[in-house]
N, C-alpha and C positions, 0 to 999 in steps of 0.2 A: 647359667648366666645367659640370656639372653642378645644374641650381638645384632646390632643396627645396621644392616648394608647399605651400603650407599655409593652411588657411582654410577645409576640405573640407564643415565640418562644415555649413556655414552652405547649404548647398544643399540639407541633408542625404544627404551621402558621409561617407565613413572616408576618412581618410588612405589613400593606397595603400603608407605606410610599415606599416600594423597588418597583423594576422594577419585581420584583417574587410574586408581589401581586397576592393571591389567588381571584379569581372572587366568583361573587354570585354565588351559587349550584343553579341549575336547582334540584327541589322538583316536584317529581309527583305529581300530583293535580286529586285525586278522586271526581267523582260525586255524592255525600253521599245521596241526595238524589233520584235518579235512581236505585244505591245500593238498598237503604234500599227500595223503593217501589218494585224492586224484588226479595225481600229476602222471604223465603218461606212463607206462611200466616199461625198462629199458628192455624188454625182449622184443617188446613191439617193434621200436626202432630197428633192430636187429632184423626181423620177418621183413620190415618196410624195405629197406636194403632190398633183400633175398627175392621178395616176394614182390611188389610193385615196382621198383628201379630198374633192375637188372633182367626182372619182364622184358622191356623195353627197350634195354640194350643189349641185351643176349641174342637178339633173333638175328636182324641183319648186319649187326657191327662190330662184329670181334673180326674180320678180316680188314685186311689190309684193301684200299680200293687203290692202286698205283702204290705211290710211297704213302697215305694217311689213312688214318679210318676216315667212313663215309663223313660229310659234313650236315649232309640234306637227308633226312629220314621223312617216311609218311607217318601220320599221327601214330600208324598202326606199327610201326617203329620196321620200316622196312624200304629198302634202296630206290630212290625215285627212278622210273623208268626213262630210257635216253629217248623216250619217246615225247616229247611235250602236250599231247592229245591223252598219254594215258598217266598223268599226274592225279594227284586226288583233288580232291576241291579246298584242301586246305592252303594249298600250294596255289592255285589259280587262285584262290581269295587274296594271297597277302601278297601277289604280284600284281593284281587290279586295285590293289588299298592303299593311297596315298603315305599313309601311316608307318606300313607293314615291309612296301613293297622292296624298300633296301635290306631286308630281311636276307633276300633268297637272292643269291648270283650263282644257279646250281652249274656253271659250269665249272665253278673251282671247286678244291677242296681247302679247307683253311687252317693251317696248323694249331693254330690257337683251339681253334674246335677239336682236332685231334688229341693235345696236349690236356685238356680238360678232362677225355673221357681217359686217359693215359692216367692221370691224377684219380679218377674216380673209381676205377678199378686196384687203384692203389686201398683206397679208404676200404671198400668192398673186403679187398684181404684182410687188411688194418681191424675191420671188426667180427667178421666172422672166421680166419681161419683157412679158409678156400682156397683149394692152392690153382685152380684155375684164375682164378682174378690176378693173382701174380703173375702168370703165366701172362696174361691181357697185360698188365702193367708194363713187363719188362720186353714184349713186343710193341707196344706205346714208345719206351724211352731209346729204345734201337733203331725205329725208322725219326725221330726226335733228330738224333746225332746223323743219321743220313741226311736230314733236311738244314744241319746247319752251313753256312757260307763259308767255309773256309778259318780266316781270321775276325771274321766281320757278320758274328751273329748270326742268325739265322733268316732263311726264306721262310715267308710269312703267308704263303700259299701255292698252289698247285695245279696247273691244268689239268683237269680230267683230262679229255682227247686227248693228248699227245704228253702228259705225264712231268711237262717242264712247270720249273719252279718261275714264281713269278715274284713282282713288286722289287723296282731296283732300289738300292742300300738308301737312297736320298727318299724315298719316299715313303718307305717303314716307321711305323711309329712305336712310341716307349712302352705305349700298351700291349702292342700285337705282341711284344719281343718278349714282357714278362711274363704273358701268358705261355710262352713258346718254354719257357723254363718251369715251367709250374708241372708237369708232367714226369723230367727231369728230375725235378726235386723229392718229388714223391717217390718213386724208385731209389733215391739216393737215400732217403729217409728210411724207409722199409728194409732197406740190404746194405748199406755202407758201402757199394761198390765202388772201388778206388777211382777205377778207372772214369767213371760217371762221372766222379767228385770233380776230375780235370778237366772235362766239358764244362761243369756247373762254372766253375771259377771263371774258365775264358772267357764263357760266354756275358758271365756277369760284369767281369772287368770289360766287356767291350762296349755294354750298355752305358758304363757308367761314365767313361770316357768319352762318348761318341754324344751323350744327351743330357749329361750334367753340366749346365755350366756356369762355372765357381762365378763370371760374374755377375750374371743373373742374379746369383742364389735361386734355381730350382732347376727340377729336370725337364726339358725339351719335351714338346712334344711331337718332332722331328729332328733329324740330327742340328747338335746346336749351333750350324753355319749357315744354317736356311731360314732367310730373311721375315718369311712368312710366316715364324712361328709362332702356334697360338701358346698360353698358358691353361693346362687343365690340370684339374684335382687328380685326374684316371693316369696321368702320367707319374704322379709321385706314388698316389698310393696304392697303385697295383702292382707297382715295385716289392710293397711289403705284405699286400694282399696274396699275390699269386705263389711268392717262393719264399721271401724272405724270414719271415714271422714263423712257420713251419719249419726250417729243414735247419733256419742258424743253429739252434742247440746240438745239432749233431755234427757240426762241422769240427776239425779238429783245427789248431792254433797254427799260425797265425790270421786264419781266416776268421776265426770267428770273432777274434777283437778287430780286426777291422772291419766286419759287417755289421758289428753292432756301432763302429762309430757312423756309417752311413746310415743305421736304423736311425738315430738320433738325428742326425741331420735333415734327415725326409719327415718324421713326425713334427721338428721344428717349422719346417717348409710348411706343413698344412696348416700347422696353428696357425701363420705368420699371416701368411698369402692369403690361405682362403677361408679363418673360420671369423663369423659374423659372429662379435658380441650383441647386435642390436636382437640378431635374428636366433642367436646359440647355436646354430648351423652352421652348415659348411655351403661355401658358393662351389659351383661347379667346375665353373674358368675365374681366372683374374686376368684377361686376354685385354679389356677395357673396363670403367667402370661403369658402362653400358649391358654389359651383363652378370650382374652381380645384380641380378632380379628374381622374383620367385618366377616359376613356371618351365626356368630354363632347363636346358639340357642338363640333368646330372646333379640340377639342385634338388633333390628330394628326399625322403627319410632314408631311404635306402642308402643312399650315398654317404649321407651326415651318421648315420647310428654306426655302418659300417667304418666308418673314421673313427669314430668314436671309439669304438671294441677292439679297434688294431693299437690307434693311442694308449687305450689301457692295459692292453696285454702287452706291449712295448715296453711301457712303463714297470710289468713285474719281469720284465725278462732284463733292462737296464738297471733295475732296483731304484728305479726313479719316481720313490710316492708324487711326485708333482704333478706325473701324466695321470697317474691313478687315479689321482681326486680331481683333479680337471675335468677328467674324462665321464666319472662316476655321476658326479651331479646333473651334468650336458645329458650321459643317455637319460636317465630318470624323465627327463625334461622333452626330449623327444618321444621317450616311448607316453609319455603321457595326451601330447600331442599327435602320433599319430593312433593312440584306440579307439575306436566309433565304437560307441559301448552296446547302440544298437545292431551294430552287427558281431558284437564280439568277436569284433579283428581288426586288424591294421587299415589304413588307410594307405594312398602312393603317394601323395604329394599335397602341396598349396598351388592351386594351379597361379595364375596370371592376377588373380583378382584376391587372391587371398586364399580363396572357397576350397575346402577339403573336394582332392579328390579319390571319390570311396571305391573305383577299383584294384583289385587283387592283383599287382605282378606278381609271380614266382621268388624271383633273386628277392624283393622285397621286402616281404614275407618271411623270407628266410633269414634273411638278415636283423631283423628286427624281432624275430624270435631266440636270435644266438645271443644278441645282445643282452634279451630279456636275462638269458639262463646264464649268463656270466655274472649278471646282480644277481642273479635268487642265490647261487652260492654261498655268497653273505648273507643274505635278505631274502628269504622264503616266500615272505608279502608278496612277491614279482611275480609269483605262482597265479596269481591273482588275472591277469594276462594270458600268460604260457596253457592253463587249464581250458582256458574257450580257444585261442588261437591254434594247439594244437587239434583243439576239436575241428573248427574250420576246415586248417590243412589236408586233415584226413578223410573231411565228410564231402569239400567242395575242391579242392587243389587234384587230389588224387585221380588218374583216370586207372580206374580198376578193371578196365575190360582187356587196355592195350600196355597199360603199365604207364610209367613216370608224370610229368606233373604238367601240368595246362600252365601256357606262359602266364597267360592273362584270364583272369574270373570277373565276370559282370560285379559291378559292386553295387545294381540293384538287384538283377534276376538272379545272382548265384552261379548263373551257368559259364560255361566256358567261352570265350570269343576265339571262333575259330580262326579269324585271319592271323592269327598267332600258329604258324605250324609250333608241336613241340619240340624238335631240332631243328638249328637252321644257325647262320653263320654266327650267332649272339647267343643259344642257347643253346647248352647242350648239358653236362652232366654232373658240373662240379657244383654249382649253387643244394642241387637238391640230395647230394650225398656228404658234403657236409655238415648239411641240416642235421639229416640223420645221424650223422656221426655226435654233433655236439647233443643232440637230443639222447644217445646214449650213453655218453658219457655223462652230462650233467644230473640227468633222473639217476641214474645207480649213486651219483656222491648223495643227492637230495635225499633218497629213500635208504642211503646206509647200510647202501649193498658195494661189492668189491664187483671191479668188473674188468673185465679181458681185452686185452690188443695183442697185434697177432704182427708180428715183424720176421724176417728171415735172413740173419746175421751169419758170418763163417766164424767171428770170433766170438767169444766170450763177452770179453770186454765191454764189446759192440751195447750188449744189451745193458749193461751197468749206464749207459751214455743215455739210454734210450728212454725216450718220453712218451704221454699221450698227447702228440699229435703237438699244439699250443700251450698246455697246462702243462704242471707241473704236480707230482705225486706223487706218493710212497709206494712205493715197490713194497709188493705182497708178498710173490712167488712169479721167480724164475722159471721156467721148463722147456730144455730143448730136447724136438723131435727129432724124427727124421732125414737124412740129408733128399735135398732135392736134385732129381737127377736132371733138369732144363737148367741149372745151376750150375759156371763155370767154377767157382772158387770153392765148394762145397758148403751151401750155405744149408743154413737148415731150419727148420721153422721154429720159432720162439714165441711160446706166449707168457704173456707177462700180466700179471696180475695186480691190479691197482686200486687203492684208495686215499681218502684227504685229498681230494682234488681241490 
């Protein structure tokens, strides 16, 4: 029997009985499997790590320069001389470049930049195993806890010459401080050491206290009794960019249900405050309605995709499908907006006037590629992206002679724009080994391979708790090695074997 529907209109369709009858939609049809046989092979990732990263920060920055690692490398990834005549030229460019020049105040050192590569050398362990990079990590997270203030958070940088800690408490901001934990977390993540846990806690509860405030509704982004404060995006969401999103599932009760109810309240914060239904993005400030414009500080895909991928992965770690599909459609929508198909790769921004602008940040790049790979998960098609971008990454991002990544790539010529040193107090190690990390994790679930993380636990337990990294996955095979002997509590290495990402 044949039945008549009807109701069409209300989706708005026609009837397929009128003469307005809507036809079959022509649907792209992807090659899922040519995709995914060219989708990058995770050992690569793994070699990138080894081989191009860690180039670059192996040579002059595994020491300590006073209480931090270096902040200021030369491209050639090595300690600026205290001379300012024997600087390289990349340093004298982005001190003579309008643009650039807040880049470099080489006489500090900046914790946050420290806590970064403290973090990066965490991931480095995380996927190869190396037990030097622990070794780097857990000297990262020890001068970390020298550098904190007492009761009151932590100092946010460092004079070289004479080794004091600078920037008084009223003038620290929510970003410097969660970067200051992002290093912290990383070691507390990899080892479960106790002790660390009760740094992480203080220091969190003094943030939250000190820059939250309930009647606002958001976080400061100075302490929240100073008159002059702006509202920015980088204050809520780096909260759960730098430590939170990471390290909650390892915490144990009753921290972790009450950080998951401030996860939720800071994702509410961004959707509220700052994300554009007009625009599907996120504004950078809600400081006035004067700047809630394109071209501003902090409005551009980087910013909004990375909101997006933290909202969504919030949302499976809350068990809250609302963020998920919130989120899910918004990235789609930007990573479409930002692909230049003739450059096969991303774009930075809408500048002032609307007009795509076609150069290559680093952090950008990288973020809009993690995104991509959190939908191909689901959705393979996303491959479709991820196949030429990682191509980009590796054939124009990478500097293959000195190692790690060019801030900035011409987005006509290709080439590198040197007044971008590659370290310097805004970039340094975490944007480009997370890449790596999510690009090895997600190519092993795509290609249906099992794949390894490297943690070093004293208990058992510990590893039963233990995740990869953001995701969530079935436990393969357990295997504990050796006890390490730079380990107070007898921790010992565990790799853990993972798939169903």
């Amino acid at each position: 029997m044949k039945i008549k529907r009807t109701g069409y209109l209300r989706y708005g369709y026609n009837s397929p009985d009128t003469n307005n009858a809507v036809q079959s939609k022509n649907v792209k049809k992807y090659n899922i499997p040519k995709l995914i046989k060219e989708l990058t092979e995770p050992f690569i990732w793994r070699d990138h790590i080894n081989n191009d990263l860690m180039k670059f920060w192996s040579k002059d920055s595994t020491e300590l320069q006073g209480g931090l690692f270096p902040t200021y490398l030369t491209n050639e990834g090595l300690r600026l001389s205290d001379n300012p005549d024997k600087w390289p030229d990349e340093i004298k460019a982005a001190l003579s470049n309008e643009d650039t020049k807040g880049l470099i105040t080489p006489e500090y050192n900046y914790v946050r930049a420290h806590s970064r590569l403290t973090y990066a050398n965490g991931i480095a362990f995380h996927v190869t195993g190396r037990e030097v990079y622990l070794k780097q990590c857990k000297k990262g997270a020890e001068a970390l806890i020298k550098a904190m203030d007492g009761n009151h958070g932590m100092f946010t940088r460092q004079e070289k010459s004479s080794g004091k800690w600078e920037q008084p408490r009223e003038e620290r901001n929510s970003q410097d401080l969660a970067y200051g934990m992002t290093g912290l977390c990383m070691y507390y993540f990899l080892t479960h050491d106790e002790t660390v846990l009760q740094h992480i806690i203080k220091f969190k509860n003094y943030i939250f206290e000190t820059y939250y405030d309930d009647g606002k509704g958001y976080i400061t982004w100075l302490p929240k009794d100073n008159i002059d404060n702006s509202v920015e995006i980088v204050a809520q969401l780096d909260q759960i960019y730098a430590y939170m999103l990471f390290v909650l599932p390892s915490l144990p009760e009753p921290y972790q249900t009450d950080w998951k109810k401030d996860l939720k309240n800071i994702v509410d914060i961004l959707i509220y405050r700052f994300y554009s239904e007009r625009y599907e993005f996120f504004w950078g400030q809600d400081t006035s309605s004067a700047v809630k414009s394109l071209g501003r500080d902090h409005t551009d895909f980087g910013h909004s995709v990375k909101t997006m991928w933290l909202v969504l992965m919030a949302g499976v770690l809350l068990n809250d499908m609302s963020y998920v599909i919130f989120a899910r459609e918004k990235i789609d929508k930007i990573l479409k907006e930002a692909y230049i198909e003739k450059d096969k790769c991303w774009g930075r921004r809408f500048d002032e006037n609307g007009a795509m602008d076609k150069d290559k940040e680093w952090w950008i790049l990288a973020e809009l590629d993690q995104a991509a790979a959190i939908l191909s998960l689901n959705d393979p098609s996303y491959l479709q992206y991820l196949n030429n971008t990682y191509a980009y990454w590796f054939k124009y991002m990478v500097d293959y002679e000195n190692g790690e990544i060019w801030h900035m790539v011409d987005g006509e010529t290709n080439k590198p724009v040197l007044c971008y040193p590659k370290a310097h107090s805004w970039k340094n190690a975490l944007h480009s080994f997370e890449h790596a990390l999510f690009g090895y994790m997600t190519s092993s679930q795509i290609k249906g391979e099992d794949f390894e993380l490297y943690y070093a636990f004293s208990k058992e337990e510990d590893a039963q708790q233990a995740a990869p990294y953001i995701f969530r996955a079935n436990k393969v095979n357990i295997k504990f090695y050796q006890e390490l002997s730079f380990m107070e509590d007898k921790n010992r290495v565990v790799k853990i074997t993972y798939n169903t990402l």
